[in-house]
C-alpha positions in Angstrom: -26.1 -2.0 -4.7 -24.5 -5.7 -4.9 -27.3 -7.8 -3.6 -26.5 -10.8 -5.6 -23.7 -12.9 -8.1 -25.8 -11.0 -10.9 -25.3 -8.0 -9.2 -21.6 -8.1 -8.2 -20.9 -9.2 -12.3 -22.7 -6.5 -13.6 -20.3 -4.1 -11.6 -17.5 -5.6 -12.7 -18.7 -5.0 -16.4 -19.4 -1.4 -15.2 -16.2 -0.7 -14.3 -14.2 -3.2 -16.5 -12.3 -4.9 -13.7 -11.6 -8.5 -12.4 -13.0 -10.3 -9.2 -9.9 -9.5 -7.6 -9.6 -5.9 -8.2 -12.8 -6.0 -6.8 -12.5 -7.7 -3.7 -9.5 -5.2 -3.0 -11.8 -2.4 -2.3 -14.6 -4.0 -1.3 -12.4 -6.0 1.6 -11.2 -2.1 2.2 -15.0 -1.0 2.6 -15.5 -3.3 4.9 -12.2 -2.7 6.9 -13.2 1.1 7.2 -16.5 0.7 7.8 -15.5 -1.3 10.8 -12.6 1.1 11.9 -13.1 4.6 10.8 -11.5 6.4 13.3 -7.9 4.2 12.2 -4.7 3.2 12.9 -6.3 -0.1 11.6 -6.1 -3.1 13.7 -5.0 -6.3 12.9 -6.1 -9.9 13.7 -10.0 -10.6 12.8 -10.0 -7.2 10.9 -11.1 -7.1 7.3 -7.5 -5.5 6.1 -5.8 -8.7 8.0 -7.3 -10.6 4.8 -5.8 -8.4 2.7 -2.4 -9.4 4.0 -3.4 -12.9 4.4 -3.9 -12.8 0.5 -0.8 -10.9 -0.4 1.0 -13.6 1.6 -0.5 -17.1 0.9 -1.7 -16.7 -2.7 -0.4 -13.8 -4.6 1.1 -10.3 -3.9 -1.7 -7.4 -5.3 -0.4 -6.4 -8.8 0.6 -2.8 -8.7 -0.4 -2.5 -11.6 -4.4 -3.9 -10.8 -3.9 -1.4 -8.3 -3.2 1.7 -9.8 -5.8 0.6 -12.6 -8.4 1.3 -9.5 -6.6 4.1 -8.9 -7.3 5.3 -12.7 -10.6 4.4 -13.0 -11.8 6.3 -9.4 -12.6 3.5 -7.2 -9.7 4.2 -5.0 -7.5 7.0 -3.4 -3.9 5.7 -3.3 -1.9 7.8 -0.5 0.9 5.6 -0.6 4.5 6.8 -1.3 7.1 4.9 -3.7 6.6 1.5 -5.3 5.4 -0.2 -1.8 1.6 0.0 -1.8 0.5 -0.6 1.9 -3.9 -1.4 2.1 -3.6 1.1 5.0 -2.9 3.7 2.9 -5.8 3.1 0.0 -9.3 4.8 0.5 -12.2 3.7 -1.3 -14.2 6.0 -3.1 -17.5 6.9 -3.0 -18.0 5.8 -7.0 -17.3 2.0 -6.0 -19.2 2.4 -2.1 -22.4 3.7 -3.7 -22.5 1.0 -6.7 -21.6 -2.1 -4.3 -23.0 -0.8 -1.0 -26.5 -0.1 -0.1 -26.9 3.8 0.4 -29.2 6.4 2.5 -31.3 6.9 -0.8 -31.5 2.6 -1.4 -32.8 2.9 2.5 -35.3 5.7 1.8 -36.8 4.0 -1.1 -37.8 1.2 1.1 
Protein backbone atom coordinates (compact mmCIF):
# COMPACT_ATOMS: atom_id res chain seq x y z
CA UNK A 1 0.00 0.00 0.00
CA UNK A 2 1.37 3.56 -1.26
CA UNK A 3 1.24 5.64 1.88
CA UNK A 4 4.08 7.78 0.98
CA UNK A 5 6.80 9.25 -1.84
CA UNK A 6 8.99 6.30 -0.31
CA UNK A 7 6.30 4.10 -0.91
CA UNK A 8 4.97 5.01 -4.34
CA UNK A 9 9.14 4.72 -5.53
CA UNK A 10 9.55 1.55 -4.16
CA UNK A 11 6.63 0.33 -6.44
CA UNK A 12 7.91 1.72 -9.23
CA UNK A 13 11.23 -0.25 -8.63
CA UNK A 14 8.94 -3.38 -8.05
CA UNK A 15 7.51 -3.24 -11.22
CA UNK A 16 10.33 -1.43 -13.21
CA UNK A 17 8.06 1.38 -14.59
CA UNK A 18 8.15 5.26 -14.79
CA UNK A 19 5.90 7.87 -12.81
CA UNK A 20 3.83 8.06 -15.68
CA UNK A 21 3.05 4.53 -16.36
CA UNK A 22 2.15 4.64 -13.09
CA UNK A 23 -0.22 7.36 -12.83
CA UNK A 24 -1.98 5.67 -15.87
CA UNK A 25 -3.47 2.99 -13.77
CA UNK A 26 -3.52 4.45 -10.71
CA UNK A 27 -5.75 7.64 -12.26
CA UNK A 28 -7.75 4.38 -13.74
CA UNK A 29 -8.12 3.01 -10.06
CA UNK A 30 -9.47 5.86 -9.02
CA UNK A 31 -11.82 6.36 -12.11
CA UNK A 32 -13.41 2.89 -11.39
CA UNK A 33 -13.44 2.97 -7.99
CA UNK A 34 -15.69 6.01 -8.42
CA UNK A 35 -17.83 4.55 -11.33
CA UNK A 36 -17.93 0.85 -11.25
CA UNK A 37 -21.12 0.26 -12.68
CA UNK A 38 -19.66 2.33 -16.19
CA UNK A 39 -20.20 3.94 -19.12
CA UNK A 40 -17.70 6.29 -17.53
CA UNK A 41 -18.66 9.87 -17.16
CA UNK A 42 -16.81 12.72 -18.08
CA UNK A 43 -16.20 16.21 -16.55
CA UNK A 44 -14.70 16.07 -12.76
CA UNK A 45 -14.21 12.22 -13.29
CA UNK A 46 -10.71 10.80 -12.76
CA UNK A 47 -10.50 9.34 -16.58
CA UNK A 48 -11.37 13.12 -17.68
CA UNK A 49 -7.50 13.67 -16.54
CA UNK A 50 -6.56 11.06 -18.50
CA UNK A 51 -7.67 12.89 -21.57
CA UNK A 52 -6.72 16.12 -20.27
CA UNK A 53 -3.09 14.70 -20.25
CA UNK A 54 -3.23 13.01 -23.62
CA UNK A 55 -4.29 16.35 -24.92
CA UNK A 56 -2.25 19.24 -23.22
CA UNK A 57 1.06 17.49 -22.56
CA UNK A 58 1.62 14.25 -24.37
CA UNK A 59 -0.36 11.44 -25.98
CA UNK A 60 0.17 7.87 -23.68
CA UNK A 61 2.93 5.99 -25.51
CA UNK A 62 1.42 2.73 -26.84
CA UNK A 63 4.15 1.35 -26.28
CA UNK A 64 4.24 2.47 -22.10
CA UNK A 65 1.04 1.03 -22.39
CA UNK A 66 1.29 -2.27 -23.64
CA UNK A 67 4.49 -2.53 -21.29
CA UNK A 68 1.63 -2.54 -18.38
CA UNK A 69 -0.13 -4.60 -20.28
CA UNK A 70 3.02 -7.10 -20.28
CA UNK A 71 4.01 -6.81 -16.92
CA UNK A 72 0.10 -7.52 -15.48
CA UNK A 73 -0.86 -4.28 -14.09
CA UNK A 74 -3.51 -3.76 -16.75
CA UNK A 75 -6.15 -5.62 -18.98
CA UNK A 76 -6.16 -3.89 -22.41
CA UNK A 77 -9.72 -4.60 -24.18
CA UNK A 78 -9.10 -2.26 -26.73
CA UNK A 79 -9.20 -3.16 -30.47
CA UNK A 80 -6.58 -1.86 -33.17
CA UNK A 81 -3.84 0.74 -32.66
CA UNK A 82 -6.39 3.32 -30.85
CA UNK A 83 -6.03 2.64 -27.15
CA UNK A 84 -9.18 4.31 -25.43
CA UNK A 85 -8.59 4.62 -21.01
CA UNK A 86 -12.26 3.35 -21.17
CA UNK A 87 -11.26 0.25 -22.31
CA UNK A 88 -8.12 -0.60 -19.85
CA UNK A 89 -8.83 -2.46 -16.40
CA UNK A 90 -6.49 -2.37 -13.75
CA UNK A 91 -5.45 -5.41 -12.17
CA UNK A 92 -5.51 -6.61 -9.04
CA UNK A 93 -1.37 -7.07 -9.00
CA UNK A 94 -1.01 -3.04 -9.15
CA UNK A 95 -4.59 -2.39 -6.84
CA UNK A 96 -3.31 -4.51 -4.01
CA UNK A 97 0.45 -3.06 -4.07
CA UNK A 98 -0.72 0.76 -4.35
CA UNK A 99 -4.16 0.56 -2.63
CA UNK A 100 -4.90 -0.22 0.92
CA UNK A 101 -6.71 -3.79 1.03
CA UNK A 102 -9.39 -5.78 3.32
CA UNK A 103 -6.23 -7.62 4.87
CA UNK A 104 -4.10 -3.85 5.35
CA UNK A 105 -7.75 -3.00 7.23
CA UNK A 106 -7.82 -6.11 9.28
CA UNK A 107 -4.46 -5.72 10.52
CA UNK A 108 -5.40 -2.44 12.06
Amino acid sequence: MVKDLDDMFAVLEKFDITMEQFMLPYILFLDQREHPEGPLPRGNSAVAFIYRYSENVRAWPRASIQELVDKGLLENYNDGETVYPDNLDVTDKFAEAVFATTSDFERF
